[in-house]
Every structure is written in structure tokens, then in C-alpha cells.
C-alpha positions in Angstrom: -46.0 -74.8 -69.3 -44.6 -77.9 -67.1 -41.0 -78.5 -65.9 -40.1 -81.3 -63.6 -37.4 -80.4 -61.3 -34.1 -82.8 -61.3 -31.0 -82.7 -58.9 -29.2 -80.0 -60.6 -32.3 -77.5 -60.2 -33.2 -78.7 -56.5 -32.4 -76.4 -53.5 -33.1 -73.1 -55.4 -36.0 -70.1 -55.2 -38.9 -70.3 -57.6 -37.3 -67.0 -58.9 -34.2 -68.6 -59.7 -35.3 -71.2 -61.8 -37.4 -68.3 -63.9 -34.1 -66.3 -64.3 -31.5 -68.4 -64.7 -33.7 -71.2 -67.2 -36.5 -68.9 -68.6 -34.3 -66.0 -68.9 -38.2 -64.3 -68.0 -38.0 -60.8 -67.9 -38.9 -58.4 -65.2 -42.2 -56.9 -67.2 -43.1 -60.5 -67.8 -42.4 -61.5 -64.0 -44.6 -58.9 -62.8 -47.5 -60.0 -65.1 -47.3 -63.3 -64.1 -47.1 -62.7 -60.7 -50.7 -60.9 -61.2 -52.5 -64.0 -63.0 -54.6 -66.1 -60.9 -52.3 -69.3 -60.4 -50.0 -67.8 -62.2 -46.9 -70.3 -60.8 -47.8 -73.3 -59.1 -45.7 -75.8 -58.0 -47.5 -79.6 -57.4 -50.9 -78.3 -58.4 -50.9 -75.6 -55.4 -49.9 -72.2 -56.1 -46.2 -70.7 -54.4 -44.7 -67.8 -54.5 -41.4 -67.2 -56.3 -39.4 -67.3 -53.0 -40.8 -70.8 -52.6 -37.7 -73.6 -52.5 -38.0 -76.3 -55.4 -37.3 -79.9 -54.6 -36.3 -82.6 -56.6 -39.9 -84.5 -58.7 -41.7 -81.3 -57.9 -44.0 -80.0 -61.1 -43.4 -76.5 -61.4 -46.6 -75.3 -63.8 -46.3 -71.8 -65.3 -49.5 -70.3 -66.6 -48.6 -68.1 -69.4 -51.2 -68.6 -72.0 -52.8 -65.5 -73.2 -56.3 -64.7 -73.1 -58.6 -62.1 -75.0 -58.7 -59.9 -73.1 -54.6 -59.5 -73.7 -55.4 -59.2 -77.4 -54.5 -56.3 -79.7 -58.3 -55.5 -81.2 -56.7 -53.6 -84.1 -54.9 -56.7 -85.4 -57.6 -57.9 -87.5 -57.7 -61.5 -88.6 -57.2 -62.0 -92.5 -55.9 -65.3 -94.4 -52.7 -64.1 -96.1 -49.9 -66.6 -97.7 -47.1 -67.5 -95.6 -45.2 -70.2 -95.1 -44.7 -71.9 -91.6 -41.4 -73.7 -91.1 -41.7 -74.8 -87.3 -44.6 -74.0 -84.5 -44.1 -75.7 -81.1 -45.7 -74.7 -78.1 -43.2 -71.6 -77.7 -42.9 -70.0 -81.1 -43.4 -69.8 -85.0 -40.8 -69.6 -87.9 -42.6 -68.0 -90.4 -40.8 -67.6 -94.2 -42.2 -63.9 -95.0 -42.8 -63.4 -98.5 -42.0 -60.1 -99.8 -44.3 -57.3 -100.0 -45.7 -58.1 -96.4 -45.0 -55.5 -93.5 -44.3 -57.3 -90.3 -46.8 -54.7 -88.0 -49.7 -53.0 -89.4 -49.4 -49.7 -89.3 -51.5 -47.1 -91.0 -51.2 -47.7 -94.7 -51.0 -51.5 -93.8 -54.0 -52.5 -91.7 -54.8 -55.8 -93.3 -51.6 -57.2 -95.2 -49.1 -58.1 -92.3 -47.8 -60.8 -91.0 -49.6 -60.1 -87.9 -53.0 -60.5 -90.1 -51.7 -63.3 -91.2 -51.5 -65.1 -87.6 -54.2 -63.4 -86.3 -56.3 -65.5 -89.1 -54.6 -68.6 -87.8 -55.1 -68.1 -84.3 -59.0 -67.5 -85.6 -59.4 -70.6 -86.9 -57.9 -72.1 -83.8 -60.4 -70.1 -81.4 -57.3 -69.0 -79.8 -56.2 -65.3 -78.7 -53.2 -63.8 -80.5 -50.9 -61.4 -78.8 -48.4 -60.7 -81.5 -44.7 -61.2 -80.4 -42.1 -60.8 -83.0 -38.4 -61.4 -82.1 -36.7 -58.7 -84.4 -38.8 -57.8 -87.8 -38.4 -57.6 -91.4 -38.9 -54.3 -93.8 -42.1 -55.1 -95.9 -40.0 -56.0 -99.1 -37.5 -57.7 -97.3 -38.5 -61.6 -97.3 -37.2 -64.5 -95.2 -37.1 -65.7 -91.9 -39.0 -64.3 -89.5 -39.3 -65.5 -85.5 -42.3 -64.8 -83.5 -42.6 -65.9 -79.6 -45.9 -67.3 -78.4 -46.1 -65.8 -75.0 -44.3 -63.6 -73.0 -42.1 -66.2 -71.3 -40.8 -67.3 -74.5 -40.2 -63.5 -75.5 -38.0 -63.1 -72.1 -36.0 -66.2 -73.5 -35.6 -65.4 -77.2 -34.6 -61.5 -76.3 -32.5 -62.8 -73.7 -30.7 -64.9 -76.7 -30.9 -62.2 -79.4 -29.2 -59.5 -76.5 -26.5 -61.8 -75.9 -25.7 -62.9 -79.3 -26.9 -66.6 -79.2 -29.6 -65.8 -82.3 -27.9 -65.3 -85.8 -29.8 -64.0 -89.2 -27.8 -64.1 -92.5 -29.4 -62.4 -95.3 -28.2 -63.1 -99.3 -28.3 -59.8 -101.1 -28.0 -59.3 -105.1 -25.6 -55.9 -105.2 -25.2 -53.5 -107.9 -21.8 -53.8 -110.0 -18.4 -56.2 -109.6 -16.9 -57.2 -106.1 -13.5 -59.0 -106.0 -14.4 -62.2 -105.4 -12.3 -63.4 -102.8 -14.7 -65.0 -100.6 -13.4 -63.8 -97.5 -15.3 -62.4 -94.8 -15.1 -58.6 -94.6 -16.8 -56.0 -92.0 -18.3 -52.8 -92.6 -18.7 -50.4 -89.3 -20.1 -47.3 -89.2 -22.0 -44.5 -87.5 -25.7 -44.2 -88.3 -28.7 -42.2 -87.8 -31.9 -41.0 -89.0 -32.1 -38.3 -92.2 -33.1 -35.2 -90.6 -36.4 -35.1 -92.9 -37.3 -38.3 -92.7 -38.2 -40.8 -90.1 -37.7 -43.9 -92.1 -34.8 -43.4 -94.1 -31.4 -43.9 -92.6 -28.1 -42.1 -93.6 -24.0 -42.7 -91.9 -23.7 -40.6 -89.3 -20.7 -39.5 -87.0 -19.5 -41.1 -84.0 -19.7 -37.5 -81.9 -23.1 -37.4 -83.0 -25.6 -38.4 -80.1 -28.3 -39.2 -82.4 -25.9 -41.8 -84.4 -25.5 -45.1 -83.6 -22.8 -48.0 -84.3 -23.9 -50.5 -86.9 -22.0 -53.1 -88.0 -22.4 -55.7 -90.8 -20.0 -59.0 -91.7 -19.9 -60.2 -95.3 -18.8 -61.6 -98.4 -18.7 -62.3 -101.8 -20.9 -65.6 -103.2 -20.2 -64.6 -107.2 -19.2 -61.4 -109.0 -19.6 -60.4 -112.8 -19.7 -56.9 -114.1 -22.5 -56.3 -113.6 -23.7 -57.7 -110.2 -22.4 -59.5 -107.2 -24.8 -62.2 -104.6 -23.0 -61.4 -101.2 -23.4 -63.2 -98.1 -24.0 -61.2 -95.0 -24.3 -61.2 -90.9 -25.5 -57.7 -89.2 -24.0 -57.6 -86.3 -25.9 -54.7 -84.5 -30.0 -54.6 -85.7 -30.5 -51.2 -87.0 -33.0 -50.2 -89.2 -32.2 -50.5 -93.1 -28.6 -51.6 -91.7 -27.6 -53.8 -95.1 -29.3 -51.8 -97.4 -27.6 -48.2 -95.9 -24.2 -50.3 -95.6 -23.8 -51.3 -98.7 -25.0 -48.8 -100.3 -22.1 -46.6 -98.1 -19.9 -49.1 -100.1 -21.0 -48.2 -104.0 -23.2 -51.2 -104.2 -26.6 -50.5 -103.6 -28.5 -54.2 -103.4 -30.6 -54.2 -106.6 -34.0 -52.6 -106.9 -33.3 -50.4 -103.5 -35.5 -47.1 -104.8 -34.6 -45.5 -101.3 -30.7 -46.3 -101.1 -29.9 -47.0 -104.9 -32.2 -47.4 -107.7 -35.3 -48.9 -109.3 -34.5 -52.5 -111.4 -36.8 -53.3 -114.1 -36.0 -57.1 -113.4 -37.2 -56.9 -109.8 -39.6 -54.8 -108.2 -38.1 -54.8 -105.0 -34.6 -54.5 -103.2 -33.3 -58.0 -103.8 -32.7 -59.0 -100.2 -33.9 -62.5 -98.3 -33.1 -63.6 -94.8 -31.9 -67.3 -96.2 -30.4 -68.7 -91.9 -31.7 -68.4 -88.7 -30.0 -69.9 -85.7 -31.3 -69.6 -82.1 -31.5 -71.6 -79.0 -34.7 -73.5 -78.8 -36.8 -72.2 -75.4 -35.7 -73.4 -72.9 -32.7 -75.1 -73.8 -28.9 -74.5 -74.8 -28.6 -76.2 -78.3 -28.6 -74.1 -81.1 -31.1 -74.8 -83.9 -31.0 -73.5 -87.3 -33.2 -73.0 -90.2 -32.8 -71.8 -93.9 -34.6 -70.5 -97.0 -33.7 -70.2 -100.4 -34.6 -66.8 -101.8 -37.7 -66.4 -103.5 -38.1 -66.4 -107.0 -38.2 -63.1 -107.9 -34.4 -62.9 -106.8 -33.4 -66.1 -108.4 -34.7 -64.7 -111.7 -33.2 -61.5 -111.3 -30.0 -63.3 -110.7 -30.5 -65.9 -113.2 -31.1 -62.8 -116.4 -28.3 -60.7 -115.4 -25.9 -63.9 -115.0 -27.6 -67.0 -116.9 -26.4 -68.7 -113.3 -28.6 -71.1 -111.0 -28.3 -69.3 -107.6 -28.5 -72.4 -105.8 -25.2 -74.0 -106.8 -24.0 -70.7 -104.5 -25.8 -71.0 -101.2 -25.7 -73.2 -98.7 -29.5 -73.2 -97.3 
């Protein structure tokens, strides 16, 4: 990684530029201050109190090598679909039915896997970096960072609210359809059995959390409504425990509703993601149209094209 220093970034500390343009992290600071040339700045390596001048090359080293790699990731070629890969990151369109981290009932089916395969092929070493993560039979957009550095960045964005996900959901039963936005906040916390499933907990409860979620209504029949929506706070099953709380469970939810026989799955996508590119200001944004199980399911229950509602 290569930046040529202009006016604006002449006069300050190594350390400055890392922090105030990489948003790097402490933890990723401290690694890179242990790599052999880890920051160099014309070809000879500085410290981060060094002073940058105007033309100088400032080179970060943050590639990862195999000996950084997880051994338990195992490579295996799985179907995804890439939207973007630069030298800082992949957007990856997860199909449903994939976890994001293997864990122990899912050591060869994850997205993880699935780049670990890639990075194979490449000869490369894969340290896997997700920024946020999808539930296994929740598909859509999924961001992964490609080293450290660009981790500090993208968390630094996600923490500060400059990185938006909106997920279209198909929900049990009629909705007005008004197509204003509404928001949903609540308490919530783990089920005292269970440490997957989530429940609404109560605001003087230490072990409950505020969650909030933003949406609204796309179309409304009887007997389902597509809904638009924004989590605000990231906690785990946050749409599906929310609107479920609200007497529509999304469809095919067999934890927070019930089993569908038109989808074998709860019927939500991540369609938008917007983030600041590293190492830059601008936001970016990418979109999905929901696979076609959902589009099916919607298209049976309503004899609708869900495209003519969403704007991906």
C-alpha cells in the first residue's frame, strides 16, 4: 500500500496520517509496527513519529502471509457471487444457506471456504475479515476487508454510521400500506436456554441491549407484506426478533414465526450496501435483487413481479 503525500498531509507524524486517513486501529498499529519494514517512507523504513513531507512515498506493508492464516479455514470452491474486489476488500452476494464462519456443524460450506478456495487458486494466504456477517439463510450483501488496515477503516465507518445495509423482507399478514418510514426500538437479549435465539428484553435488564430497526411498507395484501428495512444497532436476529415483536414474523422464520411451504427459509435478503470506499470519503453503494426463491414466494402468494417494487 502506497500513498504520495500532498500539501494538505505535509507537516504531520507518520502516526497521524495512519489515524486520521486509515482510521488504523490500535491492535493493527501494534502488528504493523512488529513487521519487518512494516512503514517506510521513500524506500527507508521510519518510525511513526517520523514527519511527512510533501512528494514523499509513504509504503505500508500490510499484506498477509501464511503464517497469519487460520489452518482450520479449509479451502473448498463454493458458489458465490463477487460484485467488487480491489486491493482493499470484496463484496460478495451470499446465497442463502451459507454460514458466513465455519463453525462446528459448518466446516466446509462458508463463505470463508468459499474465499479460502479463491485465495488457493491465487497462491495467496487468506486471513478472513468480515465487516459485519450474515445468518446462514439470510442472503445478500456481504463485505469482507482484505487486511487489517482496511478492517481499521471499514469498522471505523460501520462504528460511526458511515456504512448502511437495507434488507427487503417478505412478512406474514397485511400492513397498512402507507409507505412511510416507521422505527421499532426495543430491549433485547439472549433466551435464557438458548445461546442463539434472541427474545425482547427490558431496559433495567443488564443482559439486554437496545436494538433498533427503520422500515416500511413496499406492498401489502392479506396475506403478506415486502417491507423495506434499515437496522440501526447490529444485533443478532435483530429483523427477524423485531418484527416478529410486531405480529409479522418474515415468512418461513421456524425460530421467530413459522415454517412456509413456498420457501424453505426465512424470506430475508440484504438488497443495499453503502460504505466509504478505503481510504476515501465518498460513499459507494451497491445492490441485489433478492434471490429467486423469494421472488417466487412473493410472486405465488401475490401473482406480482417483485421488481416493479424495489429500487436495487
Amino acid at each position: 500500500m502506497k500513498f504520495i503525500i500532498d500539501k494538505q498531509d505535509a507537516g504531520i507524524a507518520v502516526l497521524s496520517f495512519l489515524k486520521s486517513k486509515l482510521k488504523i486501529s490500535t491492535s493493527a498499529l501494534a502488528s504493523l509496527k512488529r513487521v519487518d519494514m512494516g512503514i517506510c517512507v521513500n524506500d527507508m523504513h521510519v518510525t511513526v513519529r517520523y514527519v511527512l513531507s510533501e512528494g514523499d512515498v509513504l509504503t505500508i506493508k500490510d499484506k498477509d502471509t501464511f503464517d497469519d492464516v487460520n489452518e482450520s479455514v479449509e479451502p473448498h470452491l463454493l458458489p458465490i457471487e463477487v460484485i467488487l474486489e480491489n486491493d482493499d476488500l470484496f463484496v460478495i452476494n451470499k446465497p442463502p444457506f451459507m454460514p458466513t464462519h465455519p463453525s462446528h456443524n459448518h466446516t466446509d460450506d462458508t463463505l470463508a471456504n468459499a474465499l479460502a478456495y479463491i485465495y488457493k487458486e491465487r497462491g495467496e494466504p487468506l486471513v478472513f475479515r468480515p465487516i459485519g456477517r450474515l445468518d446462514k439463510n439470510t442472503s445478500g450483501l456481504s463485505l469482507i476487508a482484505k487486511s487489517s488496515i482496511s478492517a481499521s477503516f471499514l469498522h471505523y465507518a460501520r462504528f460511526h454510521c458511515l456504512m448502511q445495509k437495507k434488507y427487503i423482507a417478505l412478512l406474514e399478514g397485511i400492513i397498512a400500506d402507507d409507505t412511510d418510514w416507521h422505527t421499532t426500538k426495543t430491549y433485547m437479549k439472549r433466551t435464557e436456554d438458548s445461546v442463539i435465539v434472541r427474545c425482547i428484553g427490558d431496559s433495567d435488564d443488564p443482559n439486554s441491549f437496545i436494538a433498533i430497526t427503520h422500515w416500511r411498507v413496499l406492498y401489502s395484501n392479506e396475506n403478506l407484506s415486502l417491507v423495506e428495512a434499515i437496522p440501526e444497532t447490529g444485533r443478532t436476529h435483530q429483523l427477524r426478533v423485531h418484527f416478529s415483536h410486531l405480529g409479522h414474523p418474515i415468512l418461513g422464520d421456524d425460530i421467530y414465526g413459522t415454517e412456509s411451504e413456498i420457501i424453505s427459509r426465512h424470506a430475508l435478503h440484504a438488497y443495499s450496501l453503502s460504505f466509504p470506499i478505503p481510504y476515501g470519503k465518498e460513499i459507494t453503494t451497491f445492490s441485489s435483487m433478492p434471490p429467486e426463491d423469494m421472488q417466487r414466494a412473493f410472486y405465488i402468494i401475490t401473482n406480482e413481479n417483485m421488481a416493479k417494487y424495489i429500487q436495487a
